[in-house]
C-alpha positions in Angstrom: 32.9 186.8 114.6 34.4 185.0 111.6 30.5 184.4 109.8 26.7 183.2 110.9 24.3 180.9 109.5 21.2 179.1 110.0 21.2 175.9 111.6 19.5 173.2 109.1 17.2 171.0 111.4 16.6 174.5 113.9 15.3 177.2 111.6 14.7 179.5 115.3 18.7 179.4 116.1 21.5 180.4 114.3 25.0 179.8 114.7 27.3 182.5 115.1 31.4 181.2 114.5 34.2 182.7 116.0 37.9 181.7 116.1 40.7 182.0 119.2 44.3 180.2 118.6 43.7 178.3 115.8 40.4 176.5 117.3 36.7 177.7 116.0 33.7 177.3 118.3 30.4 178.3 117.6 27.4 180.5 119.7 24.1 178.8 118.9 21.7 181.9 119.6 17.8 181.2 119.4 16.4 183.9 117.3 14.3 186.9 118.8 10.6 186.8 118.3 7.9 189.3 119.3 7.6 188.3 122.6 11.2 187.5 123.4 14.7 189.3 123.1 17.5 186.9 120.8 18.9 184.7 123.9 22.2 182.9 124.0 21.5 178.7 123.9 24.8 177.1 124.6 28.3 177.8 123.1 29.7 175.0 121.0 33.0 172.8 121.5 36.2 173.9 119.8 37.0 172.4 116.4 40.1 172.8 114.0 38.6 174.1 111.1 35.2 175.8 110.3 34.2 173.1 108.2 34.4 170.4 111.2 32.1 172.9 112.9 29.9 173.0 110.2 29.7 169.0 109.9 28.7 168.8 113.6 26.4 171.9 113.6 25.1 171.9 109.4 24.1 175.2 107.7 20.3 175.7 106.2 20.7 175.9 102.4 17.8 177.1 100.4 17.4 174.1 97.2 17.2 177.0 94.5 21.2 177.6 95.9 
């Protein structure tokens, strides 16, 4: 796993990246709760850099950042 992040219009799912021959693809994972373990939601596409990954699937930033 290259880095994770929270997706910016899902709050409950966060995106864990991970590269493979030059492509980087993505595991959206919907967070854990009281009632139910983390669970996987679908892995992303393959992208050539991070930062296309991140354009298709943006990263939560707080505004004090």
């Amino acid at each position: 796993m290259i880095e994770r992040y929270v997706l910016v219009n899902e709050p409950d799912k966060t995106m864990f990246v991970f590269g493979k021959n030059g492509q980087y693809y993505g595991h959206i994972i919907k967070n854990k709760t009281e009632k139910a373990p983390a669970k996987l939601v679908f892995e992303t596409e393959k992208f050539g850099s991070i930062v296309e990954l991140k354009e298709a699937y943006p990263e939560f930033r707080n505004k004090e950042e």
